[in-house]
Backbone as CSV, one residue per row, in Angstrom:
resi,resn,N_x,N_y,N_z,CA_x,CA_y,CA_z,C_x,C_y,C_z
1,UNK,-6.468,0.282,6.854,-7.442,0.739,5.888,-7.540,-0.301,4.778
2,UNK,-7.755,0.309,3.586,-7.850,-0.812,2.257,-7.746,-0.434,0.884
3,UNK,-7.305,-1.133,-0.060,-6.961,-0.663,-1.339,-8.194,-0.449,-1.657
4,UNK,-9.044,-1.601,-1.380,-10.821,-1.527,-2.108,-11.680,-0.327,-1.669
5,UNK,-10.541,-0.379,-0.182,-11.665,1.319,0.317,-11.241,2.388,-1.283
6,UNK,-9.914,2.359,-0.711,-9.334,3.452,-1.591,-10.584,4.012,-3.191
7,UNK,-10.532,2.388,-3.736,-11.203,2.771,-4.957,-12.515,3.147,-4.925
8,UNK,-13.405,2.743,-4.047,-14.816,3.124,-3.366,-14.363,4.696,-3.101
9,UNK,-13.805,4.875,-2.295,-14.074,6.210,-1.752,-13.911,7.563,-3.188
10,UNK,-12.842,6.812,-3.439,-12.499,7.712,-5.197,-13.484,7.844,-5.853
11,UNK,-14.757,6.687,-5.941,-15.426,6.950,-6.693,-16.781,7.628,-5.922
12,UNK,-17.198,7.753,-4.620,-17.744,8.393,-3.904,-17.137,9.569,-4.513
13,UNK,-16.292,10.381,-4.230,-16.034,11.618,-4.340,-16.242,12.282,-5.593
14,UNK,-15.722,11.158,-6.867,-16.209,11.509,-8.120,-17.438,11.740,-8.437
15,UNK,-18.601,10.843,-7.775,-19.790,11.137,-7.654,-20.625,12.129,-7.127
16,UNK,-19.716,12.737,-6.440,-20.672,14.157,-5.733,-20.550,15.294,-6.136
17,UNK,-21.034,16.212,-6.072,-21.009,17.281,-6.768,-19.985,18.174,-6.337
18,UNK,-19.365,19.008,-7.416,-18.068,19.875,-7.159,-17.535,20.415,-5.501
19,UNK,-16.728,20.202,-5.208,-16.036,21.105,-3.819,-17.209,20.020,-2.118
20,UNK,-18.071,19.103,-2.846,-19.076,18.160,-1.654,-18.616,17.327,-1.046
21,UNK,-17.470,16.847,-1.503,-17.621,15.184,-1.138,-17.011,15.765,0.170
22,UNK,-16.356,16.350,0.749,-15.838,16.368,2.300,-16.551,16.704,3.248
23,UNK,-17.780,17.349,3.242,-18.706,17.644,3.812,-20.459,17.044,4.067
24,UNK,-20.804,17.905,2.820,-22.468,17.070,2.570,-22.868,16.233,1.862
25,UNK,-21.979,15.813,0.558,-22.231,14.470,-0.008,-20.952,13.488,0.050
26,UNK,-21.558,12.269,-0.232,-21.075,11.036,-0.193,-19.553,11.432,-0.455
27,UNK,-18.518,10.591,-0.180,-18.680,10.244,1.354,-18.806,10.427,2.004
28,UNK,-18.363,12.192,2.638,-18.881,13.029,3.519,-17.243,12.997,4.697
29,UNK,-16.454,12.976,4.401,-15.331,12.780,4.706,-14.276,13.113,3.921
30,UNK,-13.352,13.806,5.350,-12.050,14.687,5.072,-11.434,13.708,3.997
31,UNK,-10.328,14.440,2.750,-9.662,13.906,1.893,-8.243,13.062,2.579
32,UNK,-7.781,12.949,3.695,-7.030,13.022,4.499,-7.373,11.052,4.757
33,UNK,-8.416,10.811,4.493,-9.449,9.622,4.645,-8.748,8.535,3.465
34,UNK,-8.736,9.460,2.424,-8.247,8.733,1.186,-6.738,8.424,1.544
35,UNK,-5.986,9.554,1.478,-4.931,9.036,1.717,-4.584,8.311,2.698
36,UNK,-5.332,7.769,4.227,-4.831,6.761,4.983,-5.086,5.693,4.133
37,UNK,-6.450,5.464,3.492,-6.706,4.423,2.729,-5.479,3.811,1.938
38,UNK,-5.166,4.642,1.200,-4.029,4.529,-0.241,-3.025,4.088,0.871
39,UNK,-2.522,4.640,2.188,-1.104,4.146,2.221,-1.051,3.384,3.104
40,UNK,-2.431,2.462,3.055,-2.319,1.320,4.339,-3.112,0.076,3.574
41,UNK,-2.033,-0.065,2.600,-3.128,-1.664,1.788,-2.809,-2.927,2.719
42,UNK,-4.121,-3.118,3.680,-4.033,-3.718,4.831,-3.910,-5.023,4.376
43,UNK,-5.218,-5.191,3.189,-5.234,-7.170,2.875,-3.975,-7.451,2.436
44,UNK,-3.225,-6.483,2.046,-1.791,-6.932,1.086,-0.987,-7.224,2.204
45,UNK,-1.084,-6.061,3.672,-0.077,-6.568,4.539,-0.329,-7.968,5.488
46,UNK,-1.861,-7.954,5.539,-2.192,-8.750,6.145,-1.386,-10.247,5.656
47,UNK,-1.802,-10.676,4.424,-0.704,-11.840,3.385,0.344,-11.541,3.959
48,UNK,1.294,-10.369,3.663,2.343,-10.767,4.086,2.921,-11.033,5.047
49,UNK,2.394,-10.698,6.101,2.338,-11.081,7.703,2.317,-12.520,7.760
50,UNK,1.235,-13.069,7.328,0.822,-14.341,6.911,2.035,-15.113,6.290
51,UNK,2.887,-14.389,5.175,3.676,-15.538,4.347,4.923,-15.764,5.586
52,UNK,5.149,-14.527,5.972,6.433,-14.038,6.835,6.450,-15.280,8.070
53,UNK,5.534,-15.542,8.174,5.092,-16.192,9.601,5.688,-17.656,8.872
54,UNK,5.179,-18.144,7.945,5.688,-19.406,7.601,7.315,-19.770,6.821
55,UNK,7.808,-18.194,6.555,9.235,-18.522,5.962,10.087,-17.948,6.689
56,UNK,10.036,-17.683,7.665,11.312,-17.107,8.667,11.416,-18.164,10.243
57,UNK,12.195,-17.959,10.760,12.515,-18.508,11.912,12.786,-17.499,12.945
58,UNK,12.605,-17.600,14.477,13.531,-16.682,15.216,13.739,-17.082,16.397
59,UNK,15.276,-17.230,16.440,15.832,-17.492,17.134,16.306,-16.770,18.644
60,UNK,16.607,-16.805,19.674,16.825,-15.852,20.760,18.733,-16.457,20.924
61,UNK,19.618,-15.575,20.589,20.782,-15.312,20.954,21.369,-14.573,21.599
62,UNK,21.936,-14.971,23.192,22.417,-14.273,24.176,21.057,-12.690,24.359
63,UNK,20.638,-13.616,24.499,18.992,-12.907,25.148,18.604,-12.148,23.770
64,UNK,19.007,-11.914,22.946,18.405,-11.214,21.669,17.688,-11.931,20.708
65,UNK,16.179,-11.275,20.704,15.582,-12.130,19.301,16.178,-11.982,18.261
66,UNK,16.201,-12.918,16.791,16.717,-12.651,15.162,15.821,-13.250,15.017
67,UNK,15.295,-12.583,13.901,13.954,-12.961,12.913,15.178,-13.257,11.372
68,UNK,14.986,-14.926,11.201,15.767,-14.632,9.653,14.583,-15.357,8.696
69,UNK,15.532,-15.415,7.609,14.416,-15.974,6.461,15.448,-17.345,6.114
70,UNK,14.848,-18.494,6.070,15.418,-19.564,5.832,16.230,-19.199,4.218
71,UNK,17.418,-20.043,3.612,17.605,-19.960,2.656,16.549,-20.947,1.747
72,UNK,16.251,-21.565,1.762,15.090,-22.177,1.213,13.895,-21.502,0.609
73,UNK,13.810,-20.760,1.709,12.601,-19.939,1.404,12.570,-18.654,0.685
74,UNK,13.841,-18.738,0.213,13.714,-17.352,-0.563,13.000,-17.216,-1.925
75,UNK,13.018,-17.821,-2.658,12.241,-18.217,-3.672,10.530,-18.110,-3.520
76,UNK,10.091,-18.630,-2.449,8.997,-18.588,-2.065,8.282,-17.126,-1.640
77,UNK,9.581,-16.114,-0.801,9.287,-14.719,-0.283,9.209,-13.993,-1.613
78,UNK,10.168,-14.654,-2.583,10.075,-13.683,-3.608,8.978,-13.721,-4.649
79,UNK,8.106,-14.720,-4.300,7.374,-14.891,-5.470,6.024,-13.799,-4.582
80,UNK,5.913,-14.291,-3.169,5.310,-13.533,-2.448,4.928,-11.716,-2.784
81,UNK,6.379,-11.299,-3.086,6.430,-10.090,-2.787,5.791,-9.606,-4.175
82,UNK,6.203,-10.519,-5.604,5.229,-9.949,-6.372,4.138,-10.070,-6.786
83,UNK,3.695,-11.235,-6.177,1.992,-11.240,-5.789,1.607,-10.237,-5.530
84,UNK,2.139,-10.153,-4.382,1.939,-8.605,-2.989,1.367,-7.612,-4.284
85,UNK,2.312,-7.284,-4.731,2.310,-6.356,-5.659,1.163,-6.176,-6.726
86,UNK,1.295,-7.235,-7.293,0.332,-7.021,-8.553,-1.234,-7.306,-7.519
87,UNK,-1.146,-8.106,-6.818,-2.746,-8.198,-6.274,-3.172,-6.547,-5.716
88,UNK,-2.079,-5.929,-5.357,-2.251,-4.866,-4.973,-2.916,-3.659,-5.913
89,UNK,-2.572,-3.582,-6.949,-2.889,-3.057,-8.290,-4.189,-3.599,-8.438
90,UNK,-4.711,-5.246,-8.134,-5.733,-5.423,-9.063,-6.796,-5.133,-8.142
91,UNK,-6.424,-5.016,-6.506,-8.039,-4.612,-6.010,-8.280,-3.315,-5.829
92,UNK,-7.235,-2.129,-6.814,-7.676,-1.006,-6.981,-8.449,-1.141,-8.382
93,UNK,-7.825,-1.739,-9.417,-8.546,-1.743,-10.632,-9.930,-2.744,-10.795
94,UNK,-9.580,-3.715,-10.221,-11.553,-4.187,-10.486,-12.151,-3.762,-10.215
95,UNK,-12.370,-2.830,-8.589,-13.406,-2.229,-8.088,-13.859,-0.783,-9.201
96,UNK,-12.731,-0.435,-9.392,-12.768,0.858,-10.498,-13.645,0.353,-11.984
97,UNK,-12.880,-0.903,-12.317,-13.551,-1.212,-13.845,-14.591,-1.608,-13.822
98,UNK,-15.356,-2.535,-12.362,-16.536,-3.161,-12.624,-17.663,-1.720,-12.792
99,UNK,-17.436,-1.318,-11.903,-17.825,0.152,-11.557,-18.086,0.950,-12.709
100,UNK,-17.397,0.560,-13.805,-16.924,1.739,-15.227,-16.876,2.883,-14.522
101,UNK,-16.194,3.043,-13.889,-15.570,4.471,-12.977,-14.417,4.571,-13.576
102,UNK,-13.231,3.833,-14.439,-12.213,4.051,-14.393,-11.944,5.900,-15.104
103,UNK,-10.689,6.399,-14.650,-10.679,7.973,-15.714,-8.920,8.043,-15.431
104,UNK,-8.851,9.311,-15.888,-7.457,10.299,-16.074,-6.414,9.903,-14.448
105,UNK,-7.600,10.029,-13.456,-6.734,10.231,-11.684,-6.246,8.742,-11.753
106,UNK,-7.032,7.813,-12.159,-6.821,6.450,-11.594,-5.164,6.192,-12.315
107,UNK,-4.700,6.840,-13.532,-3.542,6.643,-14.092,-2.299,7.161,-13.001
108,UNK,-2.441,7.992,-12.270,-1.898,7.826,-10.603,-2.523,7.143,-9.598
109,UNK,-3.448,7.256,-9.217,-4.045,6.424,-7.822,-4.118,5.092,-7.795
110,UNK,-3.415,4.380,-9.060,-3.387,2.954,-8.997,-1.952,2.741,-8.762
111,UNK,-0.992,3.455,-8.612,0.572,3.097,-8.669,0.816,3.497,-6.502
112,UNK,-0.110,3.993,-6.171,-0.143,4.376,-4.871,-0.432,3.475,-3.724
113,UNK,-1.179,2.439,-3.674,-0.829,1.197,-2.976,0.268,0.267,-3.278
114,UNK,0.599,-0.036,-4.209,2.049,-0.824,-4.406,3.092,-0.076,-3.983
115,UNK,3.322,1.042,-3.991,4.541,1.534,-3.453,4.491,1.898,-2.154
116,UNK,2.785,2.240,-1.824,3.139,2.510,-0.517,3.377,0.925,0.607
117,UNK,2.980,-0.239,-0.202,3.469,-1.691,0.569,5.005,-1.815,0.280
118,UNK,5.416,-1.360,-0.422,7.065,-1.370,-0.847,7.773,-0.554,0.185
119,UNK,6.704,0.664,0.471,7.384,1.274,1.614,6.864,0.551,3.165
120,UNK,6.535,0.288,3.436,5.619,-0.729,4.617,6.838,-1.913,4.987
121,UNK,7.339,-2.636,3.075,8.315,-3.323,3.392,9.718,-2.700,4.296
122,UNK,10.156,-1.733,3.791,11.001,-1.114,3.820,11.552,-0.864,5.011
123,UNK,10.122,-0.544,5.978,10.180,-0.261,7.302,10.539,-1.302,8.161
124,UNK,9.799,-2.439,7.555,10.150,-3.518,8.624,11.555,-4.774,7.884
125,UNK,11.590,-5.400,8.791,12.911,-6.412,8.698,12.266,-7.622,9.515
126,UNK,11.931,-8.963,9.020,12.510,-9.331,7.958,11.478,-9.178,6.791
127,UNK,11.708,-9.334,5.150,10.346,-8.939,4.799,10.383,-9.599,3.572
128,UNK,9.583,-9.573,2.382,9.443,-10.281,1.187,10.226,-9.611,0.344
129,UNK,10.418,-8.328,0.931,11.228,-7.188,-0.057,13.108,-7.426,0.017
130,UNK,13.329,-8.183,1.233,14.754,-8.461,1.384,15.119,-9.830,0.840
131,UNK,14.233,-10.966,0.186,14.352,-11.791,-0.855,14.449,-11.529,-2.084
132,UNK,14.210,-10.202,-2.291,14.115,-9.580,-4.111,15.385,-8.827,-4.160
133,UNK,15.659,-7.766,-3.226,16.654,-6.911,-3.105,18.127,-7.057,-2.299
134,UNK,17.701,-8.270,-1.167,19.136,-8.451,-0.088,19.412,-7.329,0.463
135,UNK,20.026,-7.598,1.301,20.378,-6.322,2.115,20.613,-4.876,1.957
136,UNK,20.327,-3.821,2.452,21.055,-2.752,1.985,20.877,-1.880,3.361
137,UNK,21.888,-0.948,3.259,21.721,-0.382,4.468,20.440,0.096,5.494
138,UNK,20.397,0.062,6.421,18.911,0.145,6.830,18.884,1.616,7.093
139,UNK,19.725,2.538,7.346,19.359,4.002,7.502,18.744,4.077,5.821
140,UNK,19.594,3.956,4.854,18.841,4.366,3.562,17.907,4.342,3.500
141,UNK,17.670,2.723,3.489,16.185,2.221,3.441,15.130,2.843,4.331
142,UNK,15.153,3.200,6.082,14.283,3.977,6.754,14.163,5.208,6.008
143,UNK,15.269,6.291,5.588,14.595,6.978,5.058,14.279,7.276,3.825
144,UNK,14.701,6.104,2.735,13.793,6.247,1.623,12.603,5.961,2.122
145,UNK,11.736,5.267,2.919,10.335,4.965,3.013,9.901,5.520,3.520
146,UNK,10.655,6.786,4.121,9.947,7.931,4.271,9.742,8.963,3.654
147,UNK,10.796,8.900,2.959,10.357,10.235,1.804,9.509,9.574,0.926
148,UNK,9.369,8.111,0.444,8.304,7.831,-0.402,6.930,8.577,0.174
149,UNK,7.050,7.723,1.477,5.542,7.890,2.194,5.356,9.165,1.957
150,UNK,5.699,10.472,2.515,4.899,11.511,2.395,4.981,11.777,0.891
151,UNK,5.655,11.318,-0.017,5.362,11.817,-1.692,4.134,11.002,-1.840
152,UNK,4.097,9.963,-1.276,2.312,9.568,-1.881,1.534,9.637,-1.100
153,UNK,2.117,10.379,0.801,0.728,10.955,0.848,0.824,11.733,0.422
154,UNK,1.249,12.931,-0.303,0.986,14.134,-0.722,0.582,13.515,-2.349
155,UNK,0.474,13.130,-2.691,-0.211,12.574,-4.468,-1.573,12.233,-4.365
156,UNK,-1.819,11.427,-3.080,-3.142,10.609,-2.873,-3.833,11.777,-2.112
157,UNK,-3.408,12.964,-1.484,-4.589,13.766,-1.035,-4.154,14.816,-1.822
158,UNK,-3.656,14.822,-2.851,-3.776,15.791,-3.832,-4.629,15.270,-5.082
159,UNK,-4.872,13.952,-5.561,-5.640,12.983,-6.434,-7.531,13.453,-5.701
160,UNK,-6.844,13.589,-4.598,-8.114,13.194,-3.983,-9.084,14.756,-4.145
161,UNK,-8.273,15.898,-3.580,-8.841,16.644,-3.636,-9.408,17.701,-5.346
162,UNK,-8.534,16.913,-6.325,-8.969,16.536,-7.571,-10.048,16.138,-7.949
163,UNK,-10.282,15.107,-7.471,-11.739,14.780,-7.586,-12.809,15.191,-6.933
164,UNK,-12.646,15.903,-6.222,-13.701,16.875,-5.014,-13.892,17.768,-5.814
165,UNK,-13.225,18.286,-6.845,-13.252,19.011,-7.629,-14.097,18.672,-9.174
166,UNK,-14.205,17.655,-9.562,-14.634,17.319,-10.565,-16.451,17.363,-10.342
């Protein structure tokens, strides 16, 4: 999906008239829509796919792949990851400000793509997020990024159906 959807569709929904936007006006789509949007900031993963590809190596040992991250390159993943981040924030907020759409929801629905790429990190190994943080157990980590995930999907289709409301 996309952060830029995300902010488009928010403001579709703000735009239609009370209890509409899931049905007969713009967008015309389940709230369920928003939240894939919000928790799949694709251009952000897409980059990092992209950086990952140029700072790791992988090797095959006794038939097993390892994906590592050069020591060199850590500096580089880490600067990555808070790019990741803040670019993530800003292609929810320009689309919102050029728009003068910004309001009250966006003071949550802008913290909801950065964490949900924090959780995205989380899931996978090797990542920009294990240059900032280093290791930590990976059961934790699987299921903190899961209890994140459903707390912001449950924020982002609760934001959402907020504004169906407005």
């Amino acid at each position: 999906m996309s952060t830029i959807l995300y902010a488009l569709l928010s403001k579709k929904r703000e735009d239609s008239a009370p209890q509409k936007s899931q049905d007969t006006e713009p967008p015309g789509i389940k709230t369920y829509m928003d939240t894939l949007a919000a928790l799949v900031p694709s251009e952000i993963l897409g980059l990092h796919a992209f950086a990952i590809a140029f700072t790791t190596t992988t090797k095959t040992i006794d038939g097993t792949k390892t994906t590592t991250i050069a020591n060199e390159n850590f500096g580089a993943l880490q600067l990555v990851f808070w790019s990741c981040l803040v670019l993530t924030v800003l292609m929810y907020v320009i689309p919102r400000v050029l728009n003068k759409t910004w309001n009250k929801l966006d003071l949550g629905r802008v913290f909801i793509p950065p964490f949900a790429f924090v959780a995205w990190m989380m899931l996978q190994r090797p990542t920009a997020l294990d240059a900032v943080v280093g290791n930590f157990d990976s059961t934790v980590r699987t299921v903190f990024a899961a209890v994140l995930a459903v707390g912001l999907a449950f924020a982002s289709n609760s934001l959402a159906h907020e504004a169906d409301q407005m």
